[in-house]
C-alpha positions as CSV (number, residue, x, y, z in Angstrom):
1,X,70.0,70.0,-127.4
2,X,66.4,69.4,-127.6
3,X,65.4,67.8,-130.5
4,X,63.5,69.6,-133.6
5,X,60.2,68.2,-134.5
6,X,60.5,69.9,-138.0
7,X,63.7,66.7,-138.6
8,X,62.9,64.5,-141.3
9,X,63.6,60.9,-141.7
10,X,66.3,59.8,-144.0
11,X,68.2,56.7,-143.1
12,X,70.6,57.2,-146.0
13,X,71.6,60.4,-145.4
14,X,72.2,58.8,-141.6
15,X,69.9,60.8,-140.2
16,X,67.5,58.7,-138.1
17,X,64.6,60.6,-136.2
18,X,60.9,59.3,-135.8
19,X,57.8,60.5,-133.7
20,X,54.9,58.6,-132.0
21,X,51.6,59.2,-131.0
22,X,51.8,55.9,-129.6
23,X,54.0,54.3,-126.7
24,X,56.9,53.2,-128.1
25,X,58.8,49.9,-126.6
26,X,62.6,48.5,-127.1
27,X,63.1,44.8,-126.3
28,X,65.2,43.1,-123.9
29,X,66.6,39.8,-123.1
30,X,64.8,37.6,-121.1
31,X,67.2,36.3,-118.3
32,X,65.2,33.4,-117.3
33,X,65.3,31.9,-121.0
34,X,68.9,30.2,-121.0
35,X,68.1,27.7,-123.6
36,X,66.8,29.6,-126.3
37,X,66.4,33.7,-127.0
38,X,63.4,35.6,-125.8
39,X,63.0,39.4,-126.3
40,X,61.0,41.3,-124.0
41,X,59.2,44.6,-125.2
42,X,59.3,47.4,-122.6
43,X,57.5,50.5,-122.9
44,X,59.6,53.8,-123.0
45,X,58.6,56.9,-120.5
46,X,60.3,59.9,-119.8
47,X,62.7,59.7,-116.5
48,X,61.2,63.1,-115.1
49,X,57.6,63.3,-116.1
50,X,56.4,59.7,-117.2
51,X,54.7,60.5,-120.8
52,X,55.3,57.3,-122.5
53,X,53.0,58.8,-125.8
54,X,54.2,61.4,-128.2
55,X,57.8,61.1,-127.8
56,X,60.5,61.7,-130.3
57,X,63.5,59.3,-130.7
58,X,66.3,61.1,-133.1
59,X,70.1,59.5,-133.9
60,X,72.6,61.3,-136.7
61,X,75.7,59.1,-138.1
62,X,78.9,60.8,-136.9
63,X,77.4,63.4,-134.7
64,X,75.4,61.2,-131.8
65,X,76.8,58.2,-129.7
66,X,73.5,56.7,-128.4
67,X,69.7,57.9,-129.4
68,X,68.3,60.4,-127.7
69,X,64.8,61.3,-126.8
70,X,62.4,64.0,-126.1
71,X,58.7,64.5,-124.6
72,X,55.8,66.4,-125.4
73,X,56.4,68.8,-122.5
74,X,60.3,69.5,-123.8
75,X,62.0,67.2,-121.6
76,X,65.3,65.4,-123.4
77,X,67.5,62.8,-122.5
78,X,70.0,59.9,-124.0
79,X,68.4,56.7,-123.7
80,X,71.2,54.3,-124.1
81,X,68.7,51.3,-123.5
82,X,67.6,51.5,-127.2
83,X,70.7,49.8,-129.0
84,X,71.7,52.1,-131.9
85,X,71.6,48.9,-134.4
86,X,67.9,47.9,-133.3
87,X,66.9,51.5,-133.6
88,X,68.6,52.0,-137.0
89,X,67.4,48.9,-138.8
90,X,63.9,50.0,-137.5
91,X,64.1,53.1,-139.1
92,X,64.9,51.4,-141.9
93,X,61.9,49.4,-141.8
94,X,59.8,52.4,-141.3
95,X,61.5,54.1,-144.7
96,X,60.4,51.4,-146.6
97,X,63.6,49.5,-146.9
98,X,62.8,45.7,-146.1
99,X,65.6,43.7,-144.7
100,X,65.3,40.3,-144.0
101,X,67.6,39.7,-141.6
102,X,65.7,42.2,-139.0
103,X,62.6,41.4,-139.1
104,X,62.7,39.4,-136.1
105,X,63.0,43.1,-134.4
106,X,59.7,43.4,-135.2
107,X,58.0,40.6,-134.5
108,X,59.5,40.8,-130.9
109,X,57.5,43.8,-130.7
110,X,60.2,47.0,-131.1
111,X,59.1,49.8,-132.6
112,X,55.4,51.7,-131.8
113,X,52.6,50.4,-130.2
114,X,49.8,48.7,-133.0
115,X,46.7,50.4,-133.3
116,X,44.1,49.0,-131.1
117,X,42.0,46.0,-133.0
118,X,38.9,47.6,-134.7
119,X,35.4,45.9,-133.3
120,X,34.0,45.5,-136.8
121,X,30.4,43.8,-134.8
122,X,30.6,47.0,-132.6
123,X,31.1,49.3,-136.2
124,X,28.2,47.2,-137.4
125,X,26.2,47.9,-134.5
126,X,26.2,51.3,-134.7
127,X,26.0,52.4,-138.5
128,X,22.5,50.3,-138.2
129,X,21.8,52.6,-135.3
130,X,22.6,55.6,-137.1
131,X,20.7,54.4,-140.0
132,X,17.8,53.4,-138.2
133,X,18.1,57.4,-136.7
134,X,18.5,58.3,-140.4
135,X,14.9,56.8,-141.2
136,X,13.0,57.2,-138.0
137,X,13.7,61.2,-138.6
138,X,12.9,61.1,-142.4
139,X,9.5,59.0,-141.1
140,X,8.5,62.1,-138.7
141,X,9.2,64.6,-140.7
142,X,7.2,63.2,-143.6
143,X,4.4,62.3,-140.7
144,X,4.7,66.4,-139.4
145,X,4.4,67.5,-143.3
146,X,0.9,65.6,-143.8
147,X,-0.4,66.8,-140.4
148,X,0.8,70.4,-141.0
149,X,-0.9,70.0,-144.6
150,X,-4.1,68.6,-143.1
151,X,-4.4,71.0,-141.0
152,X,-3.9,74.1,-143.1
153,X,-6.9,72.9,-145.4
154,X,-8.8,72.5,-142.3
155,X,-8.2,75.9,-141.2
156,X,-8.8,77.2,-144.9
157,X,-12.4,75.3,-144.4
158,X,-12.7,76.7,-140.9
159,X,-12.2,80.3,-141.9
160,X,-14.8,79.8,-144.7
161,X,-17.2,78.8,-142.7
162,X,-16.7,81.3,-140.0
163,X,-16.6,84.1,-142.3
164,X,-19.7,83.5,-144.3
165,X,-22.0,85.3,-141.8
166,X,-20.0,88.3,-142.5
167,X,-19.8,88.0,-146.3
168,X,-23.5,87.8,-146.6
169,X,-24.1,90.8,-144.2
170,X,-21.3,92.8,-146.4
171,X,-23.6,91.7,-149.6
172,X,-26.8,92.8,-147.6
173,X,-25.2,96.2,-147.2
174,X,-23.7,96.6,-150.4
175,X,-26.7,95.7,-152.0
176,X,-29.2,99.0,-149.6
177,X,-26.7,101.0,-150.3
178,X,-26.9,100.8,-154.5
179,X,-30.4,100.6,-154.4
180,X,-31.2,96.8,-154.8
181,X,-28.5,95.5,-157.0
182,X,-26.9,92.5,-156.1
183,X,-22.8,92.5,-156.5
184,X,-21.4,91.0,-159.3
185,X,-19.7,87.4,-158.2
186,X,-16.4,87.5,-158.6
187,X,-15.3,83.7,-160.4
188,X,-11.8,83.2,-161.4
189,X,-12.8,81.3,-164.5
190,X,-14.4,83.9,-166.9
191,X,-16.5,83.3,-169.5
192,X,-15.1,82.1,-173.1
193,X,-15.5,85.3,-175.5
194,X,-17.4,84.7,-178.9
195,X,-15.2,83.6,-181.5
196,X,-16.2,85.8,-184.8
197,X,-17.6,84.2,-187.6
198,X,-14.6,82.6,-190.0
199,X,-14.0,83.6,-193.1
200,X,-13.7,81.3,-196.1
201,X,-10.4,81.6,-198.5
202,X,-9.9,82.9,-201.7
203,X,-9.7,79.2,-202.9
204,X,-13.1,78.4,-201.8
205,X,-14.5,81.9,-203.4
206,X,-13.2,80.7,-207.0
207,X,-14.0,77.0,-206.6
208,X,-18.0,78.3,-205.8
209,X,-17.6,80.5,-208.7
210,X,-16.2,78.5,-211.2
211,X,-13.3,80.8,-211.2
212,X,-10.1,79.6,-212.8
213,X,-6.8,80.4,-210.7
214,X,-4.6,83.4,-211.8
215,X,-1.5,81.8,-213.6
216,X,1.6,82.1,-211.4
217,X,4.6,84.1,-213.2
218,X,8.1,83.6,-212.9
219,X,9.5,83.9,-209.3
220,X,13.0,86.0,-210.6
221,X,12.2,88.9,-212.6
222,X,15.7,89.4,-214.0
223,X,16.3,85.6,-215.7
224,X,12.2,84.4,-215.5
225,X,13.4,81.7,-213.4
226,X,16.1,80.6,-216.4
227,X,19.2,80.8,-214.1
228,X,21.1,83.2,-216.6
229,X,20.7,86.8,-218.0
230,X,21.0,86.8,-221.4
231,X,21.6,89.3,-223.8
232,X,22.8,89.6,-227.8
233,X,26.6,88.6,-227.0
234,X,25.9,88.2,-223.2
235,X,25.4,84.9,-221.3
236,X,26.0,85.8,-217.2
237,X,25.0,83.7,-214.2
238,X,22.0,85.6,-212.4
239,X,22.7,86.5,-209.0
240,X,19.4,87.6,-208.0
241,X,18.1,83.8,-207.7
242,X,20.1,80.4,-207.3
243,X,18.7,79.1,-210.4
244,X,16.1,76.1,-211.4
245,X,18.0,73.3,-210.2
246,X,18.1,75.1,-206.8
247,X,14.3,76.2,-206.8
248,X,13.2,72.5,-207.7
249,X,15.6,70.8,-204.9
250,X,14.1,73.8,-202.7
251,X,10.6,72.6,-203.8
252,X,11.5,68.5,-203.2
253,X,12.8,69.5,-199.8
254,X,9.6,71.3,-198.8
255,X,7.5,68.7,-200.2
256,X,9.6,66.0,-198.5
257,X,10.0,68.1,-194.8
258,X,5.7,68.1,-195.0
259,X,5.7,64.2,-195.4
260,X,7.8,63.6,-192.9
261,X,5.5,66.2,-190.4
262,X,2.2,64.2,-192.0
263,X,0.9,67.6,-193.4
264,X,0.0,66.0,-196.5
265,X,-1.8,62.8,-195.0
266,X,-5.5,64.5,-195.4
267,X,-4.8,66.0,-199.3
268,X,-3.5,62.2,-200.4
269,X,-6.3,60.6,-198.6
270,X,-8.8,63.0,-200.0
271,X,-7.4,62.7,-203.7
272,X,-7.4,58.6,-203.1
Protein backbone atom coordinates (compact mmCIF):
# COMPACT_ATOMS: atom_id res chain seq x y z
CA UNK A 1 0.00 0.00 0.00
CA UNK A 2 1.50 3.32 -0.81
CA UNK A 3 2.25 5.15 1.99
CA UNK A 4 0.17 8.41 3.37
CA UNK A 5 2.05 11.57 3.65
CA UNK A 6 -0.71 12.94 6.00
CA UNK A 7 1.04 9.83 8.81
CA UNK A 8 2.34 11.32 11.77
CA UNK A 9 5.26 10.43 13.89
CA UNK A 10 4.73 8.76 17.09
CA UNK A 11 7.26 6.22 18.30
CA UNK A 12 5.22 5.29 21.35
CA UNK A 13 2.27 4.57 19.80
CA UNK A 14 4.79 2.29 17.33
CA UNK A 15 4.06 4.08 14.60
CA UNK A 16 7.39 5.09 12.91
CA UNK A 17 7.05 7.20 9.66
CA UNK A 18 9.40 10.25 8.59
CA UNK A 19 9.91 12.34 5.37
CA UNK A 20 12.95 14.01 3.80
CA UNK A 21 13.75 16.66 1.63
CA UNK A 22 17.10 15.53 1.86
CA UNK A 23 18.87 12.12 0.71
CA UNK A 24 18.57 9.93 3.29
CA UNK A 25 21.52 7.16 4.02
CA UNK A 26 21.53 3.77 6.19
CA UNK A 27 24.96 2.40 7.19
CA UNK A 28 26.74 -0.66 6.53
CA UNK A 29 29.54 -2.70 7.65
CA UNK A 30 32.72 -2.17 6.26
CA UNK A 31 34.17 -5.68 5.21
CA UNK A 32 37.67 -4.61 4.86
CA UNK A 33 37.75 -3.41 8.74
CA UNK A 34 38.27 -6.92 10.59
CA UNK A 35 39.92 -5.41 13.59
CA UNK A 36 37.70 -2.94 14.67
CA UNK A 37 33.86 -1.77 13.48
CA UNK A 38 33.41 0.79 10.69
CA UNK A 39 29.88 1.86 9.41
CA UNK A 40 29.46 2.99 6.02
CA UNK A 41 26.64 5.53 5.09
CA UNK A 42 24.95 4.69 1.74
CA UNK A 43 22.52 6.88 0.17
CA UNK A 44 18.97 5.46 -0.45
CA UNK A 45 17.33 5.80 -4.19
CA UNK A 46 14.32 4.33 -5.47
CA UNK A 47 14.92 0.87 -7.48
CA UNK A 48 12.75 2.14 -10.46
CA UNK A 49 13.28 5.82 -10.87
CA UNK A 50 16.43 6.84 -8.81
CA UNK A 51 15.02 9.89 -6.67
CA UNK A 52 17.21 9.66 -3.64
CA UNK A 53 15.43 13.23 -2.21
CA UNK A 54 11.91 13.52 -0.88
CA UNK A 55 11.32 10.04 0.10
CA UNK A 56 9.15 8.69 2.79
CA UNK A 57 10.35 5.79 5.06
CA UNK A 58 7.21 4.49 7.33
CA UNK A 59 7.27 1.18 9.85
CA UNK A 60 4.03 0.31 12.30
CA UNK A 61 4.69 -2.26 15.38
CA UNK A 62 2.63 -5.41 14.75
CA UNK A 63 1.50 -4.60 11.26
CA UNK A 64 5.00 -4.23 9.03
CA UNK A 65 7.97 -6.78 8.96
CA UNK A 66 10.64 -4.50 7.41
CA UNK A 67 10.37 -0.58 6.56
CA UNK A 68 9.03 0.35 3.60
CA UNK A 69 9.56 3.33 1.36
CA UNK A 70 7.93 5.59 -1.09
CA UNK A 71 9.04 8.41 -3.76
CA UNK A 72 7.87 11.60 -4.80
CA UNK A 73 6.54 10.18 -8.04
CA UNK A 74 4.37 7.33 -5.98
CA UNK A 75 6.65 4.55 -6.38
CA UNK A 76 6.78 2.01 -3.04
CA UNK A 77 8.82 -0.68 -2.04
CA UNK A 78 10.18 -2.73 1.24
CA UNK A 79 13.64 -1.75 1.80
CA UNK A 80 14.92 -4.54 4.03
CA UNK A 81 18.54 -2.88 3.93
CA UNK A 82 17.42 -0.37 6.68
CA UNK A 83 17.51 -2.66 9.85
CA UNK A 84 14.20 -2.10 11.74
CA UNK A 85 16.26 -1.37 15.19
CA UNK A 86 18.54 1.35 13.41
CA UNK A 87 15.47 2.90 11.92
CA UNK A 88 13.46 2.79 15.13
CA UNK A 89 15.93 4.13 17.55
CA UNK A 90 16.39 6.97 14.88
CA UNK A 91 13.03 7.77 15.04
CA UNK A 92 13.36 8.00 18.36
CA UNK A 93 16.03 10.41 18.19
CA UNK A 94 14.08 12.51 15.82
CA UNK A 95 10.99 12.60 18.61
CA UNK A 96 13.12 13.93 20.98
CA UNK A 97 13.82 10.98 23.03
CA UNK A 98 17.75 10.79 23.63
CA UNK A 99 19.25 7.45 24.18
CA UNK A 100 22.64 7.00 24.88
CA UNK A 101 23.25 3.87 23.80
CA UNK A 102 22.45 4.89 19.98
CA UNK A 103 24.00 7.66 19.38
CA UNK A 104 26.72 6.05 17.68
CA UNK A 105 23.92 5.63 14.83
CA UNK A 106 24.30 8.95 14.27
CA UNK A 107 27.51 9.85 14.33
CA UNK A 108 28.11 7.04 11.67
CA UNK A 109 26.05 9.19 9.55
CA UNK A 110 22.26 7.27 9.50
CA UNK A 111 19.51 9.34 9.23
CA UNK A 112 19.10 12.61 6.56
CA UNK A 113 21.67 14.24 4.87
CA UNK A 114 22.98 17.70 7.07
CA UNK A 115 22.30 20.87 5.63
CA UNK A 116 24.99 22.13 3.57
CA UNK A 117 27.64 24.37 5.69
CA UNK A 118 26.53 28.11 5.56
CA UNK A 119 29.56 30.51 3.85
CA UNK A 120 29.13 33.13 6.61
CA UNK A 121 32.29 35.36 4.39
CA UNK A 122 30.06 34.72 1.34
CA UNK A 123 26.67 36.00 3.54
CA UNK A 124 28.97 38.82 4.56
CA UNK A 125 29.93 39.59 1.13
CA UNK A 126 26.79 40.06 -0.09
CA UNK A 127 24.55 41.97 2.67
CA UNK A 128 27.51 44.78 2.14
CA UNK A 129 26.58 44.47 -1.52
CA UNK A 130 23.09 44.91 -0.98
CA UNK A 131 23.79 47.59 1.38
CA UNK A 132 26.08 49.45 -0.63
CA UNK A 133 22.88 49.09 -3.53
CA UNK A 134 20.74 50.26 -0.60
CA UNK A 135 22.80 53.72 -0.45
CA UNK A 136 24.11 54.20 -3.96
CA UNK A 137 20.08 54.34 -4.82
CA UNK A 138 19.13 56.60 -1.83
CA UNK A 139 22.37 58.85 -3.11
CA UNK A 140 20.69 59.14 -6.76
CA UNK A 141 17.53 59.71 -5.92
CA UNK A 142 18.45 62.48 -3.51
CA UNK A 143 20.94 63.77 -6.49
CA UNK A 144 17.58 63.46 -9.20
CA UNK A 145 15.49 65.50 -6.40
CA UNK A 146 18.00 68.57 -6.31
CA UNK A 147 18.36 68.58 -10.19
CA UNK A 148 14.56 68.22 -10.72
CA UNK A 149 14.20 71.10 -8.05
CA UNK A 150 16.92 73.24 -9.69
CA UNK A 151 15.51 73.00 -12.67
CA UNK A 152 11.84 73.80 -11.95
CA UNK A 153 13.07 77.31 -10.44
CA UNK A 154 14.93 77.70 -13.58
CA UNK A 155 12.12 77.17 -15.71
CA UNK A 156 9.87 79.40 -13.30
CA UNK A 157 12.72 82.16 -14.09
CA UNK A 158 12.78 81.20 -17.74
CA UNK A 159 9.00 81.63 -18.22
CA UNK A 160 9.26 85.04 -16.45
CA UNK A 161 11.55 86.27 -18.49
CA UNK A 162 10.04 85.10 -21.71
CA UNK A 163 6.71 86.31 -20.77
CA UNK A 164 7.48 89.85 -19.89
CA UNK A 165 7.34 91.21 -23.43
CA UNK A 166 3.82 90.07 -23.45
CA UNK A 167 2.79 91.35 -20.05
CA UNK A 168 3.86 94.77 -20.84
CA UNK A 169 2.17 94.73 -24.34
CA UNK A 170 -1.18 93.41 -22.46
CA UNK A 171 -0.60 96.56 -19.98
CA UNK A 172 -0.08 98.83 -23.11
CA UNK A 173 -3.35 97.73 -24.39
CA UNK A 174 -5.25 97.73 -21.34
CA UNK A 175 -4.12 100.93 -20.58
CA UNK A 176 -5.62 102.63 -24.74
CA UNK A 177 -8.36 100.94 -24.17
CA UNK A 178 -9.48 102.80 -20.55
CA UNK A 179 -8.25 105.83 -21.73
CA UNK A 180 -4.75 106.31 -20.11
CA UNK A 181 -5.13 104.52 -16.79
CA UNK A 182 -2.57 102.34 -15.80
CA UNK A 183 -3.81 98.76 -14.17
CA UNK A 184 -3.80 98.45 -10.67
CA UNK A 185 -0.60 95.96 -9.63
CA UNK A 186 -1.79 93.17 -8.31
CA UNK A 187 0.73 92.41 -4.85
CA UNK A 188 -0.11 89.56 -2.61
CA UNK A 189 0.81 91.48 0.45
CA UNK A 190 -1.87 94.28 0.96
CA UNK A 191 -1.58 97.12 2.76
CA UNK A 192 -2.08 97.12 6.74
CA UNK A 193 -5.65 98.85 7.36
CA UNK A 194 -5.71 101.84 9.91
CA UNK A 195 -6.20 100.85 13.28
CA UNK A 196 -8.96 103.27 14.85
CA UNK A 197 -8.06 105.48 17.48
CA UNK A 198 -8.32 103.55 21.14
CA UNK A 199 -10.36 104.38 23.60
CA UNK A 200 -9.43 105.04 27.17
CA UNK A 201 -11.35 103.04 30.19
CA UNK A 202 -13.69 104.05 32.46
CA UNK A 203 -10.86 103.87 35.09
CA UNK A 204 -8.87 106.40 33.41
CA UNK A 205 -12.07 108.84 32.91
CA UNK A 206 -12.60 108.85 36.82
CA UNK A 207 -8.85 108.93 37.79
CA UNK A 208 -8.63 112.47 35.27
CA UNK A 209 -11.72 113.54 37.02
CA UNK A 210 -11.09 113.04 40.37
CA UNK A 211 -14.06 110.68 40.38
CA UNK A 212 -14.41 108.32 43.24
CA UNK A 213 -15.35 104.59 42.16
CA UNK A 214 -19.02 103.44 42.58
CA UNK A 215 -19.04 101.10 45.79
CA UNK A 216 -19.43 97.50 44.73
CA UNK A 217 -22.70 95.71 46.41
CA UNK A 218 -23.18 92.39 47.50
CA UNK A 219 -22.66 89.73 44.77
CA UNK A 220 -25.91 87.39 46.06
CA UNK A 221 -29.01 89.27 46.36
CA UNK A 222 -30.87 86.69 48.46
CA UNK A 223 -28.12 86.32 51.67
CA UNK A 224 -25.85 89.86 50.71
CA UNK A 225 -23.04 87.52 50.39
CA UNK A 226 -23.88 86.16 54.26
CA UNK A 227 -24.07 82.45 53.22
CA UNK A 228 -27.69 82.05 55.01
CA UNK A 229 -31.27 83.49 54.57
CA UNK A 230 -32.45 84.60 57.55
CA UNK A 231 -35.69 85.40 58.73
CA UNK A 232 -37.58 85.92 62.42
CA UNK A 233 -37.52 81.98 63.35
CA UNK A 234 -35.68 81.02 60.09
CA UNK A 235 -31.95 80.36 59.62
CA UNK A 236 -31.54 78.18 56.00
CA UNK A 237 -28.41 77.70 53.95
CA UNK A 238 -28.69 79.89 50.63
CA UNK A 239 -28.59 77.96 47.63
CA UNK A 240 -28.27 80.69 45.27
CA UNK A 241 -24.39 81.28 46.14
CA UNK A 242 -21.78 78.90 47.89
CA UNK A 243 -21.21 81.22 50.58
CA UNK A 244 -18.14 83.58 51.89
CA UNK A 245 -15.74 80.92 52.61
CA UNK A 246 -16.23 79.74 48.96
CA UNK A 247 -16.18 83.30 47.33
CA UNK A 248 -12.84 84.14 49.24
CA UNK A 249 -11.12 80.68 48.37
CA UNK A 250 -12.62 81.57 44.71
CA UNK A 251 -10.94 85.02 45.07
CA UNK A 252 -7.24 83.40 46.50
CA UNK A 253 -7.45 80.98 43.66
CA UNK A 254 -7.79 83.66 41.03
CA UNK A 255 -5.35 85.77 42.60
CA UNK A 256 -2.96 82.84 42.92
CA UNK A 257 -3.69 81.33 39.08
CA UNK A 258 -2.56 85.24 37.85
CA UNK A 259 0.78 84.89 39.85
CA UNK A 260 1.57 81.86 38.57
CA UNK A 261 0.74 83.31 34.71
CA UNK A 262 2.90 86.65 35.80
CA UNK A 263 -0.28 88.94 35.18
CA UNK A 264 0.41 90.78 38.20
CA UNK A 265 4.27 91.32 37.69
CA UNK A 266 3.65 95.04 36.08
CA UNK A 267 0.85 96.27 39.05
CA UNK A 268 3.56 95.01 41.96
CA UNK A 269 6.36 96.59 40.19
CA UNK A 270 4.41 99.74 39.56
CA UNK A 271 3.10 99.90 43.38
CA UNK A 272 7.01 99.17 44.52
Amino acid sequence: MPISPWRALSPDDGDHYLSFERRFRYVVEDPEHTWRLVWIPTVLACPVCEADTGLRLAFKIGMDVVVEAACPVGHTWVEPRIDVSQWMAYCRYRAGQQEIDWLWLIQAGFGEEPPPPIDYVKEIRQGAAEVAKYGERKAKAKVRRKVRSVKKKVGKRVRNEAMRPVAALLRTAWTVQTGGVEPVKDSRRRPAEPKPPKTPPVSAYRKAYGVQAPMKGPKCLVCEDTGRITAPGISVPCVECDGPAAAALAAAEHRAERARQGKDEHRTSTTR
